[in-house]
Backbone bond lengths (Angstrom), bond angles and torsions (degrees), N, CA, C in turn:
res aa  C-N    CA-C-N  psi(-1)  N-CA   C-N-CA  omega(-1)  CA-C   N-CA-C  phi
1 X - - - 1.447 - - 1.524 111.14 -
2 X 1.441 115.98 -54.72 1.602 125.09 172.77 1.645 102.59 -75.48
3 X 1.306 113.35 131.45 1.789 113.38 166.93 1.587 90.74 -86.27
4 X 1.539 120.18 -58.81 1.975 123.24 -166.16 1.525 89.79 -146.41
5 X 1.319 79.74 -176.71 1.739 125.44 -164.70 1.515 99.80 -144.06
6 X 1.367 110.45 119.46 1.773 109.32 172.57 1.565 87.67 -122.11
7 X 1.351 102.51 134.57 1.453 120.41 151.93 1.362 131.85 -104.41
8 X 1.385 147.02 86.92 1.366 145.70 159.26 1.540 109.81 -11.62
9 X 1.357 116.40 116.10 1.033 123.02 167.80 1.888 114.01 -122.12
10 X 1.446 105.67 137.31 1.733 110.18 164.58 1.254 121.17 -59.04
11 X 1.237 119.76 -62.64 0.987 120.76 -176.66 1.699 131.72 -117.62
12 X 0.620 144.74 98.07 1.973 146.46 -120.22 1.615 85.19 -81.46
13 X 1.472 125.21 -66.37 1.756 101.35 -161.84 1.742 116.95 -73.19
14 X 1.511 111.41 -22.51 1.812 83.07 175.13 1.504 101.23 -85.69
15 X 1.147 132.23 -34.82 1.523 106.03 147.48 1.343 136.05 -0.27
16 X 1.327 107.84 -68.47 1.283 131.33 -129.15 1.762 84.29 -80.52
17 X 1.613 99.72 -57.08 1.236 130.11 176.31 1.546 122.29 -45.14
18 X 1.771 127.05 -43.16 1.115 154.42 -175.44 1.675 102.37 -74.91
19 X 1.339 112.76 -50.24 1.928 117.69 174.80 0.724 96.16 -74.00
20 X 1.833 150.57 -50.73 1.514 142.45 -165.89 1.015 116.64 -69.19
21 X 1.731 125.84 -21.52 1.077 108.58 -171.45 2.014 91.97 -101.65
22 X 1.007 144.87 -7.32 1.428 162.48 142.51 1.264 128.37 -28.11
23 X 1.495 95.97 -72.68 1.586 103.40 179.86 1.489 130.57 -56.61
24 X 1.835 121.70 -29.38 0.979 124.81 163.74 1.460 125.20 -57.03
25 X 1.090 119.27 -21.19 1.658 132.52 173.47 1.521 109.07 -62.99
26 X 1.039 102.85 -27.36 1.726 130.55 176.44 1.163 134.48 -62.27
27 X 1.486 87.70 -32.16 1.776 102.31 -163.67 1.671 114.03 78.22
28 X 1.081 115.71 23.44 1.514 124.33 -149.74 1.923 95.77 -126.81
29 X 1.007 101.44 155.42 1.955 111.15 -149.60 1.420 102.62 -144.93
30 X 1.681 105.12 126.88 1.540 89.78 -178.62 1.611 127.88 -90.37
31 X 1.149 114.67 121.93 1.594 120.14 -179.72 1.671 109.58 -39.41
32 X 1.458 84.77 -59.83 1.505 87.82 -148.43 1.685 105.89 -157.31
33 X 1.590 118.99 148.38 1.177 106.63 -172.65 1.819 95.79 -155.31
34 X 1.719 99.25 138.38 1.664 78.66 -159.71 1.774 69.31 -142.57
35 X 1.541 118.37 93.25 1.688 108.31 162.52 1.168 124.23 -63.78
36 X 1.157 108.86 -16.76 2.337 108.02 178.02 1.553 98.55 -78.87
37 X 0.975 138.25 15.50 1.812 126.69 -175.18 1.910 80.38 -127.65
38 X 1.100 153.06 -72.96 1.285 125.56 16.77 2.066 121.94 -116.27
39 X 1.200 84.85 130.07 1.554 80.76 -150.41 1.774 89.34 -137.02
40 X 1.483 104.52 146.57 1.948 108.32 158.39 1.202 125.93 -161.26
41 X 1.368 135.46 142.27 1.248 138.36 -162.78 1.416 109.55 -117.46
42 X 1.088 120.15 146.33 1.901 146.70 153.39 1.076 112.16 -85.25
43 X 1.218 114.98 160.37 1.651 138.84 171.62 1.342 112.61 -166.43
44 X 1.599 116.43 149.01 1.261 127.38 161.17 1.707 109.24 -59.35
45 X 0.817 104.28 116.63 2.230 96.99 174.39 1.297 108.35 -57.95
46 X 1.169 110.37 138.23 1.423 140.15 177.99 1.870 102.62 100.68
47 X 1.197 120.30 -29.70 1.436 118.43 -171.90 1.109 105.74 -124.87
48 X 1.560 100.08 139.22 1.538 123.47 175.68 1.378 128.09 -73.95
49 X 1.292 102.01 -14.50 2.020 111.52 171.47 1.192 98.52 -150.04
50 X 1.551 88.56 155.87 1.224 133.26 -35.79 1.266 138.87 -45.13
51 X 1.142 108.04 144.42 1.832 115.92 161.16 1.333 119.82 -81.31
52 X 1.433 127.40 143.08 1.536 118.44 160.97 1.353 85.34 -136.56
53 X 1.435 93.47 138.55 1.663 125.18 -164.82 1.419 107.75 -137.67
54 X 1.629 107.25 155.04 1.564 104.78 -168.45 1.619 83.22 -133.76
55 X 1.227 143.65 153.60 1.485 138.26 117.71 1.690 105.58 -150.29
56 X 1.437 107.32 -157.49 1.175 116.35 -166.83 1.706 117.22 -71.28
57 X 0.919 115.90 145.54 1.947 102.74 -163.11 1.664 101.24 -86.45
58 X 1.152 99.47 152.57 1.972 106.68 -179.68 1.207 97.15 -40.78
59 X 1.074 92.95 134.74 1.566 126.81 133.31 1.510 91.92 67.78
60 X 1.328 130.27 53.02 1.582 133.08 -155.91 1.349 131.36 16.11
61 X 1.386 102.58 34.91 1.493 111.08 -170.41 1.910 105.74 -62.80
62 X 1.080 129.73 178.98 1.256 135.87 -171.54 2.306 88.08 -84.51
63 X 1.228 100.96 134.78 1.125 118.54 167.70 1.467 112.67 -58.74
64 X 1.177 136.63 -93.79 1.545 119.48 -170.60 1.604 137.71 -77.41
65 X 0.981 83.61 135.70 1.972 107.16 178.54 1.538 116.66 -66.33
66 X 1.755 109.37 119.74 1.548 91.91 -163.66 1.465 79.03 -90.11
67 X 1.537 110.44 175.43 1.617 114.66 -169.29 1.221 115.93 64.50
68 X 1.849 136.84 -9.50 1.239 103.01 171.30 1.227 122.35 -100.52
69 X 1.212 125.36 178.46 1.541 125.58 169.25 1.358 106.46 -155.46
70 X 1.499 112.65 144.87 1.579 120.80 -169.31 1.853 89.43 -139.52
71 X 1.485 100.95 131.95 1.498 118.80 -175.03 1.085 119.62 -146.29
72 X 1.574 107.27 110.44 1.147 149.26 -158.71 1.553 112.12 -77.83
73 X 1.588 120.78 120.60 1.541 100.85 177.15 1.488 119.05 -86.90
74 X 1.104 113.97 153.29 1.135 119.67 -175.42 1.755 106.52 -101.82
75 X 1.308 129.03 -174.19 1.683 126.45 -172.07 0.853 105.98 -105.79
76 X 2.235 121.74 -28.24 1.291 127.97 -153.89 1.042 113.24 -173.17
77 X 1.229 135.13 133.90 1.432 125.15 169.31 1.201 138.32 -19.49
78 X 1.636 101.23 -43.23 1.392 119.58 -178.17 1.453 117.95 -72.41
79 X 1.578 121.48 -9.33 1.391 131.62 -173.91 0.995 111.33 -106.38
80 X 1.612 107.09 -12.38 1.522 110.62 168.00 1.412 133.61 -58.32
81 X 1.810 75.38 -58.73 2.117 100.94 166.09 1.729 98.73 -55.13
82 X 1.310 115.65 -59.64 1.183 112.98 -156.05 2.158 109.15 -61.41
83 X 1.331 114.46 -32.55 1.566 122.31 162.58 1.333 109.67 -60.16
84 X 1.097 124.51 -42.44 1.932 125.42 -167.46 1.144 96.83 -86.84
85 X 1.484 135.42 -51.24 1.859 128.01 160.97 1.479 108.80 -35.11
86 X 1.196 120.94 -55.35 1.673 134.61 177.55 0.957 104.10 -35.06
87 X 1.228 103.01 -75.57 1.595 110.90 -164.01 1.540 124.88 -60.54
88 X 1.427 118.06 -33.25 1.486 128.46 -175.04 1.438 94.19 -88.59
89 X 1.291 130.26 -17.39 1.686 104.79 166.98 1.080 109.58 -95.54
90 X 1.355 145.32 16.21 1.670 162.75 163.98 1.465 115.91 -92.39
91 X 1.663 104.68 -1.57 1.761 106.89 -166.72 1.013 130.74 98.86
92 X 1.631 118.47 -3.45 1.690 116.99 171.48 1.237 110.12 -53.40
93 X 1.189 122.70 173.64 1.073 151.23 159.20 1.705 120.00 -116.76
94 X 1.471 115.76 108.55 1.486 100.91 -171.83 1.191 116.46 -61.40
95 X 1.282 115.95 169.92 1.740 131.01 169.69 1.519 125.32 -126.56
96 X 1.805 88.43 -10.59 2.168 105.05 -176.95 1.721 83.23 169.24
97 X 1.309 87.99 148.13 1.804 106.18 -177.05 1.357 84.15 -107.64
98 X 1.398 101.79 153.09 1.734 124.66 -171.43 1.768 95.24 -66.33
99 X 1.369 87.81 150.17 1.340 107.85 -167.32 1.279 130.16 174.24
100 X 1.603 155.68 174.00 1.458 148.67 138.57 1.218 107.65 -63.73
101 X 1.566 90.39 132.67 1.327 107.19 163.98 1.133 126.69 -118.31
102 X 1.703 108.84 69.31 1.937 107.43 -152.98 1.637 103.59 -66.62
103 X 1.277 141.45 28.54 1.096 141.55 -152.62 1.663 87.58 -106.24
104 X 1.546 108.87 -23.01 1.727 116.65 -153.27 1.647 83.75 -102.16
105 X 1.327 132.53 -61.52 0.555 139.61 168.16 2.180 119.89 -164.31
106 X 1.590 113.30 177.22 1.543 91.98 177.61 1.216 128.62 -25.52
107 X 1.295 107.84 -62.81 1.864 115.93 -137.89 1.589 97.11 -120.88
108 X 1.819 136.14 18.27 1.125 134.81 161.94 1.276 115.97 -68.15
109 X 1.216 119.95 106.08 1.396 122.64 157.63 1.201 115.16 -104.18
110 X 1.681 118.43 147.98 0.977 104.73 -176.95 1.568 95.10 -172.90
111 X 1.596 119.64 169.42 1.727 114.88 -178.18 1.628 94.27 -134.37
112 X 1.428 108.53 -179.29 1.474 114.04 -177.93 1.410 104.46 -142.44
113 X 1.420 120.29 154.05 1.534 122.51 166.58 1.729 107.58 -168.79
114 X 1.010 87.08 150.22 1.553 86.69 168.98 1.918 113.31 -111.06
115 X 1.395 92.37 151.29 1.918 102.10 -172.81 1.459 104.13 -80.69
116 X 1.661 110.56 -172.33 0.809 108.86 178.69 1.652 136.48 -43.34
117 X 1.207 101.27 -43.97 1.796 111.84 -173.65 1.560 108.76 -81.24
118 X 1.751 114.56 -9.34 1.420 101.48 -169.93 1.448 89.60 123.42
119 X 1.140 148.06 -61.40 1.608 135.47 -133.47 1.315 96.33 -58.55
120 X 1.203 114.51 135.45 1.570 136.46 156.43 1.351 121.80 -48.60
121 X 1.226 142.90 85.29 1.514 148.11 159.44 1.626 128.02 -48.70
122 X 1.292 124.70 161.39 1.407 107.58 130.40 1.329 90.06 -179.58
123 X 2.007 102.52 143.21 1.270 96.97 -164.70 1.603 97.14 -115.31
124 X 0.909 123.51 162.55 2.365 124.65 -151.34 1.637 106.14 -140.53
125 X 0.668 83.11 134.65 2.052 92.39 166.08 1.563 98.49 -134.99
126 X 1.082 120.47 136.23 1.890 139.50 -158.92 1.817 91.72 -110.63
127 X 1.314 128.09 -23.68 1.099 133.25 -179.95 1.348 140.92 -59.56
C-alpha cells in the first residue's frame, strides 16, 4: 500500500546518526546513504518497499509537519521498548512511554516520540 516515507530533516548527520542508530530496533536495513544530496533510506531486507527515507525537505522548507505522524511497526513488544529506549538516548523527546493502548484496539502496543526536528513518531506491535 505504502511505496516510502520521507522525513524532513535539519540537519542530515545527527539525523543521519539518530535513524541509524533506530532503525535496527526495527528490523529495518540501510539501503542507501548519500550525505552530498543529503538524503537516506531503510528497508526491510529482502524487500524493496517500503522505503523510509530522511533528507532535507523541498525547497528548504522547515522540516516538520505539525499534525503529522508516521508509525513504524515494530516485530515485538520488546523492540518497541527497545526503539523508544533508542530513540530517547539519541535525543528524542517522548510523546507516550511504551505501553497498551486498548483504546486502539486489545493487543496495540505501542510508544511515541518525536526526532530531532520535531517529527512525530510512533513505533507499534499489533501483537
Amino acid at each position: 500500500m505504502i511505496s516510502h516515507v520521507f522525513i524532513g530533516v535539519t540537519d542530515f548527520a545527527p539525523a543521519f546518526g539518530f535513524y541509524a542508530a533506530l532503525m535496527p530496533e526495527l528490523g529495518l536495513a540501510l539501503k542507501f546513504s548519500d550525505p552530498a544530496k543529503p538524503w537516506a533510506g531503510w528497508m526491510k531486507p529482502g524487500s524493496p518497499r517500503p522505503l523510509f527515507l530522511i533528507g532535507h525537505p523541498f525547497a528548504g522548507q522547515h522540516a516538520a509537519g505539525n499534525g503529522q505522524m508516521t508509525a513504524l511497526l515494530a516485530p515485538s513488544r520488546a523492540a518497541v521498548e527497545r526503539a523508544h529506549a533508542t530513540a530517547l538516548a539519541h535525543g528524542a523527546t517522548c510523546e507516550g512511554a511504551p505501553g497498551l493502548r486498548p483504546e486502539y484496539h486489545a493487543t496495540y502496543y505501542g510508544a511515541y516520540f518525536r526526532d530531532l526536528d520535531g517529527n512525530k513518531l510512533c513505533v507499534c506491535c499489533h501483537e
